[in-house]
N, C-alpha and C positions, 0 to 999 in steps of 0.2 A: 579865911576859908569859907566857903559857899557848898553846898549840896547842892547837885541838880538829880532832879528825877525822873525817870519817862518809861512811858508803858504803853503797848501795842494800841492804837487805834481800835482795832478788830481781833480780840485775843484769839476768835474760833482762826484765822486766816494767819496772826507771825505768835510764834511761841517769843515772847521776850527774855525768856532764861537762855534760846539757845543763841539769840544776838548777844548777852552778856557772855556767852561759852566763847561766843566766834572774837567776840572784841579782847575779853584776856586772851586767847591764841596769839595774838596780836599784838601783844605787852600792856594792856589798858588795864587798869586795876578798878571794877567795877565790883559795888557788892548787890547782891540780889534783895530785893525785897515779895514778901506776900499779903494779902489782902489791901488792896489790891496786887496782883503781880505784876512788878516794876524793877526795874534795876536801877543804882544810882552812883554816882561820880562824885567824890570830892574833889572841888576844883582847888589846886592850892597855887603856891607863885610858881610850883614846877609849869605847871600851865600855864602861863601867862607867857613864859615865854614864845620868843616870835616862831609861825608856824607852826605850833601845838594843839592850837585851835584848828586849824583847815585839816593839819594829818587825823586828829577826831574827827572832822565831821564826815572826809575822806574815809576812814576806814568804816565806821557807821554806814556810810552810802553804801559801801562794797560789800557788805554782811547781810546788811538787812532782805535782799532776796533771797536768800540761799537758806533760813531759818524753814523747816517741816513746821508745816501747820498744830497747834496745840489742841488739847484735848478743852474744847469751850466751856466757861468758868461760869458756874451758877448766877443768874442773873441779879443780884447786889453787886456781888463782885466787879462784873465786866462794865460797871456803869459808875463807878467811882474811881472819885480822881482822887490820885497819888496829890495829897497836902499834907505839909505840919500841922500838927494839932498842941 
């Protein structure tokens, strides 16, 4: 099993909680994270199988415009990257 994690570029421009809202509509079982705000994927061998990876990045591509802009996150926040500690 592997965690990936990823969080808006530019939080004031894609809210990433509402790509995690659009991608479970979608059957994607992602869970939210805060500080920084991120959402994240366990990858397990259901993934792996073939075509799993393209219909993800497929629906991703297809979500990610339609997310309303987020309310811009105090600046530590918006400047740190989502890592294990």
């Amino acid at each position: 099993m592997s965690v990936v994690c990823f969080a808006a570029e530019d939080p004031a421009r894609l809210n990433i909680f509402n790509v995690g809202d659009a991608m479970t509509n979608r059957g994607w079982s992602l869970a939210s994270l805060q500080f920084p705000a991120a959402i994240h994927i366990c990858v397990t061998m259901v993934h792996t199988r073939e075509g799993v990876d393209a219909k993800f990045v497929s629906d991703l591509r297809d979500v990610r415009p339609r997310p309303s802009p987020a309310t811009p996150l105090p600046a530590p926040l918006a400047t740190r990257e989502c890592t294990a500690r």
